[in-house]
C-alpha positions as CSV (number, residue, x, y, z in Angstrom):
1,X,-5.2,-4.1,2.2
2,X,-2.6,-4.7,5.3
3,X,0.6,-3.3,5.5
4,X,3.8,-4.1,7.9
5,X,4.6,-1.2,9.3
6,X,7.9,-1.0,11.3
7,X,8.9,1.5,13.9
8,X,11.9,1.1,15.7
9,X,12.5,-1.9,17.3
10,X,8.5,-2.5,17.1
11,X,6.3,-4.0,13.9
12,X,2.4,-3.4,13.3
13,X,0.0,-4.4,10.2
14,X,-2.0,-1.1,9.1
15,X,-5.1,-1.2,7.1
16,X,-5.3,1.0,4.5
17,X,-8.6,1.2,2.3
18,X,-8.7,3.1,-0.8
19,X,-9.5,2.5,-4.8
20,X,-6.3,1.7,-6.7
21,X,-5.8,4.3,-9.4
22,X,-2.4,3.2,-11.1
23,X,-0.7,0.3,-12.3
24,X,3.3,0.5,-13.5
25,X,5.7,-0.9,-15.0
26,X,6.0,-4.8,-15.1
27,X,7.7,-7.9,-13.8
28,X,9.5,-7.6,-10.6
29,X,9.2,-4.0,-10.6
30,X,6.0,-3.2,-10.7
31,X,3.8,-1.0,-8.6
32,X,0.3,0.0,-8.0
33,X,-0.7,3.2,-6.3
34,X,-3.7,3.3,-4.0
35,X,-5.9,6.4,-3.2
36,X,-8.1,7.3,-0.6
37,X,-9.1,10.4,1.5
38,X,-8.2,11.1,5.1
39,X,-9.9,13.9,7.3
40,X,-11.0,15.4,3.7
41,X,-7.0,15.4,2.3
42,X,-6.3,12.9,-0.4
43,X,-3.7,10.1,0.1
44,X,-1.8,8.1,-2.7
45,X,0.7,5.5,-1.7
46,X,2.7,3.6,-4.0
47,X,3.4,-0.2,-3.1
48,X,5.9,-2.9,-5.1
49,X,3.6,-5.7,-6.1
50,X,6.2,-7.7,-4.6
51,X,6.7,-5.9,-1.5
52,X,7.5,-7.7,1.8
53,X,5.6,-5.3,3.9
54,X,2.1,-6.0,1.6
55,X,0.8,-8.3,4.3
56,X,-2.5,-9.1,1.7
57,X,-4.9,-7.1,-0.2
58,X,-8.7,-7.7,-0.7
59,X,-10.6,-6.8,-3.5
């Protein structure tokens, strides 16, 4: 998947590859929360379904 990332005044997509391990809630608040390990730590993020900053996500 790509994300928006913004830092200060400047705005960058990020790929972040994982599995997704959750799926919450419903309707315009729901979320799914990715996983994956970075330099052997694990890494969950949680991202609206309807999120702005989801540039697009491949499955």
């Amino acid at each position: 998947m790509s994300v928006r990332i913004k830092e200060g005044d400047k705005e960058r997509i990020q790929a972040f590859e994982g599995t997704v391990i959750a799926k919450k809630h419903g309707g315009i608040a729901e979320t799914f929360t990715v996983r994956r390990t970075s330099y052997g730590v694990g890494v969950e993020r949680v991202f609206p379904v309807n999120s702005p900053f989801v540039e697009n996500v491949e499955v």
